[in-house]
N, C-alpha and C positions, 0 to 999 in steps of 0.2 A: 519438543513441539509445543507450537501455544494449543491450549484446549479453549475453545472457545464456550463449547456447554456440550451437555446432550451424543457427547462421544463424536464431536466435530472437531478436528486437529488442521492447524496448518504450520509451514515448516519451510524458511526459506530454504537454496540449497544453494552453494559452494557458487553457481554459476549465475544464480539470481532468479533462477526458478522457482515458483512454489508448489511445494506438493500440498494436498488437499487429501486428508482420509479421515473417512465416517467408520467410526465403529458403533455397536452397537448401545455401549455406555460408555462415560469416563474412562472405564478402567485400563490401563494400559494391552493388560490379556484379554480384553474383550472380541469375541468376532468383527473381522474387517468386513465393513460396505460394501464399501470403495474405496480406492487410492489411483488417486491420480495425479499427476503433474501439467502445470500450465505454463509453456514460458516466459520470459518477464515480460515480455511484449503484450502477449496475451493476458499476464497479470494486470498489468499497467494499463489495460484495454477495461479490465471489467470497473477497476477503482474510478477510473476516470469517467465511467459512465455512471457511478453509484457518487461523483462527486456534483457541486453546483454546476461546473464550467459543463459538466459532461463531458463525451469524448471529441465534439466541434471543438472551435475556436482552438485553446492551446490548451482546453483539459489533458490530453493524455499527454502530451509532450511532459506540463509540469508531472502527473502521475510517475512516469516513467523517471521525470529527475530524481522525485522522494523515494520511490523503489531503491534511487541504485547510490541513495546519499551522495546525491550529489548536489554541489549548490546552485541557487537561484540564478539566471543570469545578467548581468550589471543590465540596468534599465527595464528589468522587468517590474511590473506593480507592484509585485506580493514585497520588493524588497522595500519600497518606500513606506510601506503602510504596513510591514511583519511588527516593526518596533511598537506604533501605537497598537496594535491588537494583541501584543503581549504584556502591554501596562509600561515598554520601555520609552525612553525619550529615544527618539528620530535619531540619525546620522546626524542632519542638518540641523537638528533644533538642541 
């Protein structure tokens, strides 16, 4: 499970679910919160809304791609312009 700080854990799971549990420090033996599970839909719902696009426009669609690795689709923006925002040259250039 990733620790994010403060005894906050998340954990994708097998089907694309994430579980979310709060203990009450890091330590793995620490008293449980909570533990809950959100499905990827639901996941892909909150990212997308904590992202720029938000969850309008095609925010969750893309959310929901990065969730499930999967790639960009031909003639979207982000493929034309990923290159220059990772310091890469272009396809075309």
């Amino acid at each position: 499970m990733f620790h994010v700080r403060d005894g906050l854990f998340f954990e994708k799971q097998a089907d694309g679910a994430v579980r979310i549990l709060k203990r009450t420090d890091g330590r793995d033996d620490a008293p449980v919160v909570f533990d809950m599970v959100l499905d990827k839909h639901s996941w892909a719902s909150v990212i997308a809304t904590m992202s720029f696009y938000g969850e309008e426009s095609y925010g969750y669609f893309r959310a929901l791609l990065f969730h499930d690795n999967l790639p960009l689709p031909s003639g979207c923006v982000l493929r034309e312009i990923l290159p220059a925002m990772l310091g890469q040259e272009s396809a075309a250039g």
